[in-house]
Residue frames relative to the residue before (quaternion, step in Angstrom):
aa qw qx qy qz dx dy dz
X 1.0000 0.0000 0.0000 0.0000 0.00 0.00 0.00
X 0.3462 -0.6566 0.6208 0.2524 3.56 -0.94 1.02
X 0.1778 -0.6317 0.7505 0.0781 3.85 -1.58 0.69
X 0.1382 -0.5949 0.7748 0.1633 3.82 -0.56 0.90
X 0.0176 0.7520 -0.6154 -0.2356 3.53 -1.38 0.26
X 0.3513 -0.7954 0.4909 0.0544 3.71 0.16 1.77
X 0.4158 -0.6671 0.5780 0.2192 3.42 -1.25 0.51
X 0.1053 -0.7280 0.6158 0.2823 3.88 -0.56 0.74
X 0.6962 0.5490 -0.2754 0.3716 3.90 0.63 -0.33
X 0.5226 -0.5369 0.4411 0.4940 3.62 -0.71 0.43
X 0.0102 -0.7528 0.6350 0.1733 3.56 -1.38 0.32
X 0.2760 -0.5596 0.5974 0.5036 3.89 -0.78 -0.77
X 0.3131 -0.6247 0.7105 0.0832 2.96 -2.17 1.23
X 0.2994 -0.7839 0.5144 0.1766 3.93 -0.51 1.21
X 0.0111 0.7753 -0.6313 -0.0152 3.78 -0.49 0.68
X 0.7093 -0.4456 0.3641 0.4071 3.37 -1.76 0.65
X 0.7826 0.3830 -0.3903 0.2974 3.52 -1.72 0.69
X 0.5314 -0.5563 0.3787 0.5145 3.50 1.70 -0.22
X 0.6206 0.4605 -0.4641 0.4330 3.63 0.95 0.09
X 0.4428 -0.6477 0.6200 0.0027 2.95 -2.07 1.24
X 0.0052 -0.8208 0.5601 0.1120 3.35 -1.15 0.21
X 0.3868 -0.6562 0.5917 0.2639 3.93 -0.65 0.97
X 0.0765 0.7360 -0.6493 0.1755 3.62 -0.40 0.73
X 0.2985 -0.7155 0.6254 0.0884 3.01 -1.39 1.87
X 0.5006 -0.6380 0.2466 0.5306 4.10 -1.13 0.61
X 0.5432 -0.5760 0.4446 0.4189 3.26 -1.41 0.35
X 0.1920 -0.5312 0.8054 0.1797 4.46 -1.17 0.81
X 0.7088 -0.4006 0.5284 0.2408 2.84 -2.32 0.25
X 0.6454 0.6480 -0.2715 0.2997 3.23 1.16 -1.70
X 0.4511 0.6954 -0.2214 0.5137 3.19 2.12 -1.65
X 0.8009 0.0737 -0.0756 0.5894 3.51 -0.36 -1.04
X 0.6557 0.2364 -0.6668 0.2637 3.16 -0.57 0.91
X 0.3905 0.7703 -0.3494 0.3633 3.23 1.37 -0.06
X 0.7015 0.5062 -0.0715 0.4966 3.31 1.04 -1.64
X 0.5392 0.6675 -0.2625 0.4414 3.58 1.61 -0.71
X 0.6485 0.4053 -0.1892 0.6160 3.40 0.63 -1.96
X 0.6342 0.3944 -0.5820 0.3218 4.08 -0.02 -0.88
X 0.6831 0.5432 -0.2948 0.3892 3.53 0.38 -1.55
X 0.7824 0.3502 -0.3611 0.3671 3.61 0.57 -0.50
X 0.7740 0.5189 -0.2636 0.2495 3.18 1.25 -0.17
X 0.4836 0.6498 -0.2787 0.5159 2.80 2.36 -0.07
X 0.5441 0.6289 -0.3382 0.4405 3.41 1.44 -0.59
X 0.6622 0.5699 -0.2880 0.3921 3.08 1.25 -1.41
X 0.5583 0.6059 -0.3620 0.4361 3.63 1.23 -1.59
X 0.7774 0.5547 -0.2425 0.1705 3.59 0.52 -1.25
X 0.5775 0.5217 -0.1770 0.6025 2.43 1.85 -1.45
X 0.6049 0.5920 -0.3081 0.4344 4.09 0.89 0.19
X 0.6467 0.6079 0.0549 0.4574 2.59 1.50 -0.97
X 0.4821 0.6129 -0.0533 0.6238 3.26 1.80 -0.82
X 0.6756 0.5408 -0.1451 0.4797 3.24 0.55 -1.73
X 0.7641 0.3500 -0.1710 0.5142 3.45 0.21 -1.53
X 0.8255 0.2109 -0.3857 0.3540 3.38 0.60 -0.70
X 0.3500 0.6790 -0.4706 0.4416 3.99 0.69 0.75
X 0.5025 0.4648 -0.4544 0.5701 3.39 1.12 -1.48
X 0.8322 0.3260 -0.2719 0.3566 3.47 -0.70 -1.03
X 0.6881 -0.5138 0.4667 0.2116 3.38 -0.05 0.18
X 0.4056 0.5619 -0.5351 0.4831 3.75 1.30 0.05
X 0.6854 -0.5069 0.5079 0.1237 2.30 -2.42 0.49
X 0.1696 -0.7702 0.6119 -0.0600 3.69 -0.31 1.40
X 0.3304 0.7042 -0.6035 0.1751 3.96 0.74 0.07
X 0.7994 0.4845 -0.0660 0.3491 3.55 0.90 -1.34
X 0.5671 0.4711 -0.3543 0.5753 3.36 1.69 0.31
X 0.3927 -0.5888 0.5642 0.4252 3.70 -1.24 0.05
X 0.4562 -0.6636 0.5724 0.1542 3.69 -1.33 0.60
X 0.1306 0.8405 -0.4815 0.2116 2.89 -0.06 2.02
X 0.1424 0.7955 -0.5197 0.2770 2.91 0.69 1.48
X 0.6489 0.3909 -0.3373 0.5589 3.54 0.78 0.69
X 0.5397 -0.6453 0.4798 0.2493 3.53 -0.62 1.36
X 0.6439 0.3367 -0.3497 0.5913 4.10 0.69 -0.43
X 0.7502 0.4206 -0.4301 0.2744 3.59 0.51 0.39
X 0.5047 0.6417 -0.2275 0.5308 2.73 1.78 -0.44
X 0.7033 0.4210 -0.3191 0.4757 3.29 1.05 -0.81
X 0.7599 0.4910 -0.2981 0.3043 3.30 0.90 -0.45
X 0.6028 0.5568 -0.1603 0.5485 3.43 2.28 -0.26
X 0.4663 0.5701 -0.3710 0.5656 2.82 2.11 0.70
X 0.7501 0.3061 -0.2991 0.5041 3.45 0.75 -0.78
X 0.3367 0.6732 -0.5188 0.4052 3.65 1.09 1.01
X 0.7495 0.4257 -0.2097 0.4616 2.69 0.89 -1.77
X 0.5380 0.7209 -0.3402 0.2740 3.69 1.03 -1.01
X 0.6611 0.3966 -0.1611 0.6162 3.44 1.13 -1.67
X 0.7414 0.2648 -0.4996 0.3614 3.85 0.57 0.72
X 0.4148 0.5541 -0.5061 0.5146 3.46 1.61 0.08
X 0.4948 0.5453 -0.4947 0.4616 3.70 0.73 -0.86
X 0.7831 0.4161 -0.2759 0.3707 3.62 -0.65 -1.83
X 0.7603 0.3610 -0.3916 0.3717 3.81 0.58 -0.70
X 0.5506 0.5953 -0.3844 0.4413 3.54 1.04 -0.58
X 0.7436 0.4006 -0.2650 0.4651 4.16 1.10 -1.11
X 0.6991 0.4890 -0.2200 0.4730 3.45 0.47 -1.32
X 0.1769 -0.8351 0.5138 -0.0858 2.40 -0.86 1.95
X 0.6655 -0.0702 0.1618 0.7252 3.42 1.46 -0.79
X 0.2455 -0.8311 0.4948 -0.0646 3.62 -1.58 0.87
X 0.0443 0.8895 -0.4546 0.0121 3.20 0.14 0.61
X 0.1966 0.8450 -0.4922 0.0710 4.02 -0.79 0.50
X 0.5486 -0.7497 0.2881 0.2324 3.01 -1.06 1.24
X 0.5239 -0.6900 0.4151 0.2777 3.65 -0.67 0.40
X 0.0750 -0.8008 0.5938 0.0232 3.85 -0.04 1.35
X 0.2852 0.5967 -0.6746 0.3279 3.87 0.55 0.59
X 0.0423 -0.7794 0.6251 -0.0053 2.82 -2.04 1.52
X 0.3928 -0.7414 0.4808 0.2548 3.42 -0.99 0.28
């Protein structure tokens, strides 16, 4: 039998460069949460686009997601920052300035 042994409390996660991250635990409810935002903001964009091309507007500043594998993949951009705002609680990193 596998035992996962989850954190119910915020902890810090240590990543490369000296930076830290307060990180609350991840719930399903959480990431699927973070899942549907990202896919639906992709979607908005990728709607968005559309309508504004038809017209002639300027699209320089959106990504061009007229293909369903882009969209899907400019969703799980957006996903892993719905993700990061929903966990990250606080940050902390060390200061590599030299002289």
């Amino acid at each position: 039998m596998i035992r996962l042994c989850l954190p119910k409390e915020p902890y810090w996660l240590d990543l490369p460069f000296g930076v830290r991250l307060h990180v609350r635990p991840l719930t399903t409810a959480t990431y699927e949460a973070a899942r549907i935002k990202g896919w639906r903001k992709a979607r908005a964009i990728a709607r968005e686009f559309a309508d504004l091309k038809a017209v002639g507007g300027d699209v320089s500043g959106l990504p061009d997601l007229r293909d369903d594998d882009a969209v899907a993949g400019f969703s799980q951009l957006l996903f892993a920052q719905a993700l990061a705002r929903a966990a990250i609680l606080d940050w902390e990193a060390r200061s590599s300035s030299r002289q």
